[in-house]
C-alpha positions as a Markdown table, in Angstrom:
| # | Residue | x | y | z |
|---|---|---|---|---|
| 1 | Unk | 8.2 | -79.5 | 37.4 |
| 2 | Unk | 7.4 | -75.6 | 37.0 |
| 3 | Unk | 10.3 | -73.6 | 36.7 |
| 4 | Unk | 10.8 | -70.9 | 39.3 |
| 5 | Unk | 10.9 | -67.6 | 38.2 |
| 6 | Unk | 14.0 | -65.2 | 39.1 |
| 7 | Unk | 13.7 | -61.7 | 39.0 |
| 8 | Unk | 15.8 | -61.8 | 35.8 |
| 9 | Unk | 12.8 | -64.3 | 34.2 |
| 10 | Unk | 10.5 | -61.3 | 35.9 |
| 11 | Unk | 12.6 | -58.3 | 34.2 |
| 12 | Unk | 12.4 | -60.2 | 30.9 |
| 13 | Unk | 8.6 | -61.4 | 31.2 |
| 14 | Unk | 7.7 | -57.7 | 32.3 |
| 15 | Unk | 9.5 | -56.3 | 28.6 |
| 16 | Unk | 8.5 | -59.0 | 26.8 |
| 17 | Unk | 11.7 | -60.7 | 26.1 |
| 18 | Unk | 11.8 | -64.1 | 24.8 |
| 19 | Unk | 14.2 | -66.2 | 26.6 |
| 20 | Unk | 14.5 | -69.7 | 27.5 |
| 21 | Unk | 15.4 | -70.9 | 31.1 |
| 22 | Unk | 17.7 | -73.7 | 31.6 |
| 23 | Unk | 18.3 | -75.1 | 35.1 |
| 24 | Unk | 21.6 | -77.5 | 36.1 |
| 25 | Unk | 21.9 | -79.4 | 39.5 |
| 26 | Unk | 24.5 | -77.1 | 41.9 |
| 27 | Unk | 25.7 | -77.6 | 45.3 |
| 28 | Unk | 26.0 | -74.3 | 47.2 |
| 29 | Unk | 29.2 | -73.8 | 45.8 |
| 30 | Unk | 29.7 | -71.9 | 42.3 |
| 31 | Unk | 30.7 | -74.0 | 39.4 |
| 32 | Unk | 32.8 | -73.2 | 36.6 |
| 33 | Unk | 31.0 | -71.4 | 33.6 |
| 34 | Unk | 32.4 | -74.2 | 30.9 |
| 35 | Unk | 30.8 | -76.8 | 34.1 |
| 36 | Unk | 27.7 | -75.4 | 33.5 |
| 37 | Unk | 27.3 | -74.9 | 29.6 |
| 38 | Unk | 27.8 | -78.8 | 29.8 |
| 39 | Unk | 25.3 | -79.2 | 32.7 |
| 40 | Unk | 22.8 | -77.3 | 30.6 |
| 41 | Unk | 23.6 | -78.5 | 27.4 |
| 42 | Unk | 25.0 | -75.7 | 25.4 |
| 43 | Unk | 28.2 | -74.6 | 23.7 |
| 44 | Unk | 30.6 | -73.1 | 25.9 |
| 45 | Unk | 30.9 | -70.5 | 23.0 |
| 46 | Unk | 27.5 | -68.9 | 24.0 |
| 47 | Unk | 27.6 | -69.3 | 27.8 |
| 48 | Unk | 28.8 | -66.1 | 29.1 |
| 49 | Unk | 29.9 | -64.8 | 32.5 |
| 50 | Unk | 29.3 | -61.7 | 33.9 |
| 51 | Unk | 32.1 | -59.5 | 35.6 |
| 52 | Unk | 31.7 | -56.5 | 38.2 |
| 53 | Unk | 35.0 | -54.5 | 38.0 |
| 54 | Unk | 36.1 | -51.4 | 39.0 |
| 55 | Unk | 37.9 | -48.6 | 36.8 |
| 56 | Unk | 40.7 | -46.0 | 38.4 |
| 57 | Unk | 37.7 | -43.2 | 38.7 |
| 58 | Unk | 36.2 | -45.5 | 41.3 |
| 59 | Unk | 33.0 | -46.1 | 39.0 |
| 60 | Unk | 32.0 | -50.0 | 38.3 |
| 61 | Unk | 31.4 | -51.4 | 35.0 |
| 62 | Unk | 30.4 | -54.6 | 33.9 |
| 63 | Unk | 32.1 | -57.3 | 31.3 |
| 64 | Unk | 30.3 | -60.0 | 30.1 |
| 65 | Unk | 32.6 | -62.8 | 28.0 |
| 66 | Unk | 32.3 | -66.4 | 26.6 |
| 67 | Unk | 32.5 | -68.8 | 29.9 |
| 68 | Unk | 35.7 | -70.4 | 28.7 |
| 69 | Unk | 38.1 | -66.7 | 28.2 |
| 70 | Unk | 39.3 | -64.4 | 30.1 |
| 71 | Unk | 38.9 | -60.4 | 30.6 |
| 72 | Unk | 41.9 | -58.7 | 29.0 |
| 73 | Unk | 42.0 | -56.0 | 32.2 |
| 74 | Unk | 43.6 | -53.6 | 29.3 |
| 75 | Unk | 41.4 | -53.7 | 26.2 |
| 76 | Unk | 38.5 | -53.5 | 29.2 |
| 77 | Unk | 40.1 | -50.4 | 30.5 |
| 78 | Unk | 39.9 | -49.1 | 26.9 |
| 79 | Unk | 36.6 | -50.0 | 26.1 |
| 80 | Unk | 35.4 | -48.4 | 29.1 |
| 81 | Unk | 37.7 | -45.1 | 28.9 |
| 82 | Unk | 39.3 | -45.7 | 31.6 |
| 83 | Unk | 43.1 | -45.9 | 33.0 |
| 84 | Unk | 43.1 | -48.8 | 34.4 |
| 85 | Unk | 40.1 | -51.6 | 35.5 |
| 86 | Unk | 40.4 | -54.3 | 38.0 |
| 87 | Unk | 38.1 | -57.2 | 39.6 |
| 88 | Unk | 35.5 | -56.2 | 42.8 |
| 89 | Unk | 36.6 | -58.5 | 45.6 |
| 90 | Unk | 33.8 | -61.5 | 46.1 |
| 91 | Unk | 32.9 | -59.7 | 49.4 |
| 92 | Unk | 31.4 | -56.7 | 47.4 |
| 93 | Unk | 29.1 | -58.7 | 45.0 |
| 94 | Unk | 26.2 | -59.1 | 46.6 |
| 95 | Unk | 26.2 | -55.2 | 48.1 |
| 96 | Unk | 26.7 | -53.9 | 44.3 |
| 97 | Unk | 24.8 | -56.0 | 42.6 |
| 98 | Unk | 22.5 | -58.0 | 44.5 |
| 99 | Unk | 23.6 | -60.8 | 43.4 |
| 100 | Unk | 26.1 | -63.6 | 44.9 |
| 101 | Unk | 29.1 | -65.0 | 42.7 |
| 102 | Unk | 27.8 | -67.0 | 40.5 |
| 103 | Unk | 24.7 | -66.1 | 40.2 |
| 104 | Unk | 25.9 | -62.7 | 38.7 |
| 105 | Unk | 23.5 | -61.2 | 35.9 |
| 106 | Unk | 23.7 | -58.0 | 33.5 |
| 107 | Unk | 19.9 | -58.0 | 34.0 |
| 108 | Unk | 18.2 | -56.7 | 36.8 |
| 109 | Unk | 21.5 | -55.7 | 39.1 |
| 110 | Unk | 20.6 | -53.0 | 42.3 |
| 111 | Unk | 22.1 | -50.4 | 39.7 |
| 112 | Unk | 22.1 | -50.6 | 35.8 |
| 113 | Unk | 26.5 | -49.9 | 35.6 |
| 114 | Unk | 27.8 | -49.7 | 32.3 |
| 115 | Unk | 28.0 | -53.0 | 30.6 |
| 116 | Unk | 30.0 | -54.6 | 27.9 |
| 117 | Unk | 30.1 | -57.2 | 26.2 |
| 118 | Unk | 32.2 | -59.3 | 24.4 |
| 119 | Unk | 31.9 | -58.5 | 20.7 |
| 120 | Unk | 31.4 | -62.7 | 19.8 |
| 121 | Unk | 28.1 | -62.3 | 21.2 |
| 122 | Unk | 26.4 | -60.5 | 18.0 |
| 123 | Unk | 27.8 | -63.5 | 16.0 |
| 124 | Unk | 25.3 | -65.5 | 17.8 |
| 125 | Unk | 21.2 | -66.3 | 17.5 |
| 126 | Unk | 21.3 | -66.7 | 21.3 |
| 127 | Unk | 23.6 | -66.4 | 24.2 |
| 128 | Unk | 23.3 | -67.4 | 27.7 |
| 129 | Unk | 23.7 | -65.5 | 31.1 |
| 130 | Unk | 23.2 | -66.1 | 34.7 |
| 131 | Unk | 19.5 | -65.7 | 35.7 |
| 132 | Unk | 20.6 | -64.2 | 38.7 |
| 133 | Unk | 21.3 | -67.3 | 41.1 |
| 134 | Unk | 23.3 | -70.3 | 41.3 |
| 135 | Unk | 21.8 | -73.4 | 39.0 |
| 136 | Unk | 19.3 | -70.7 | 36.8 |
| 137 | Unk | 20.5 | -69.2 | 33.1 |
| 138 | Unk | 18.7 | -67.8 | 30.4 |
| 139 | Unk | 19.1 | -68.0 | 26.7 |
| 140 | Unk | 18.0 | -64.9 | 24.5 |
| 141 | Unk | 19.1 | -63.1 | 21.8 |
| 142 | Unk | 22.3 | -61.1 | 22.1 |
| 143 | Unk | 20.4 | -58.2 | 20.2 |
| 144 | Unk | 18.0 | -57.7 | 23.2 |
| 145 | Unk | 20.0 | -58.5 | 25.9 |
| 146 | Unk | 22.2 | -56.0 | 24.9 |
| 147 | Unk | 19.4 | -53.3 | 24.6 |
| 148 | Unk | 17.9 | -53.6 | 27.4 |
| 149 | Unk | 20.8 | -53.5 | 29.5 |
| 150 | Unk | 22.2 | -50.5 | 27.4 |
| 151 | Unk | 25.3 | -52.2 | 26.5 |
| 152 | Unk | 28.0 | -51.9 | 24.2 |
| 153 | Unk | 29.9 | -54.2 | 22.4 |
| 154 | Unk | 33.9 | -54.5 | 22.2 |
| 155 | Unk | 37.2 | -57.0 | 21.9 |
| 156 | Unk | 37.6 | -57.7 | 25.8 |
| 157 | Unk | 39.4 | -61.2 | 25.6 |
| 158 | Unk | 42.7 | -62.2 | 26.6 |
């Protein structure tokens, strides 16, 4: 059965990205990131979920952490230089990012915010994201992710 292509398997193809895609049976319902790193197969130290927040300037940034922590709201605030940073509300999602929760990607969102991720990443030969919908990630380096999504690295767990 032939893989079908997301436009995050399109933004990588197009730069020339290595990735690999990994598929896991879904309802319509979101599962759990630690779910799905055993649905796929991989360690739920290099699944990683992608988070739309918002900082006290009104600007949105983007946190991308291991599947199995959780954002420390403070050292996000910091990385990002801001006062304070807090979660978008589900409704927002899909009109910020054009994605659905999820299915939430750093790659190919409506607007390139600034992302972050979580500094275990470059401790890793590959890490997985979302490939932008519900039952679709893709595994690449955290070298190239991180490049072409202009992101920075810092300590954003809990």
């Amino acid at each position: 059965m032939s893989e079908q292509k997301t436009n995050v398997m399109r933004v990588l193809d197009q730069k020339k990205i290595a990735y690999t895609a990994h598929s896991y049976p879904h309802g319509e319902e979101a599962v759990d990131g630690v779910t799905v790193a055993k649905l796929t197969g991989l360690d739920p130290g290099q699944v990683f979920k992608t988070l739309v927040t918002r900082g006290a300037s009104k600007k949105n940034y983007v946190f991308v952490i291991p599947v199995a922590e959780e954002l420390d709201l403070k050292k996000a605030a910091k990385a990002a230089g801001e006062k304070s940073i807090a979660m978008v509300h589900v409704s927002e999602i899909n009109a910020l990012t054009g994605y659905i929760r999820g299915g939430c990607s750093p790659i190919g969102m409506k607007k390139q915010f600034e992302t972050f991720y979580h500094e275990s990443c470059l401790e890793l030969s590959a890490m997985a994201v979302s490939a932008g919908k519900i039952g679709a990630q893709v595994e690449l380096s955290p070298e190239a992710l991180i490049r072409i999504t202009r992101g920075k690295t810092a300590d954003l767990i809990v």
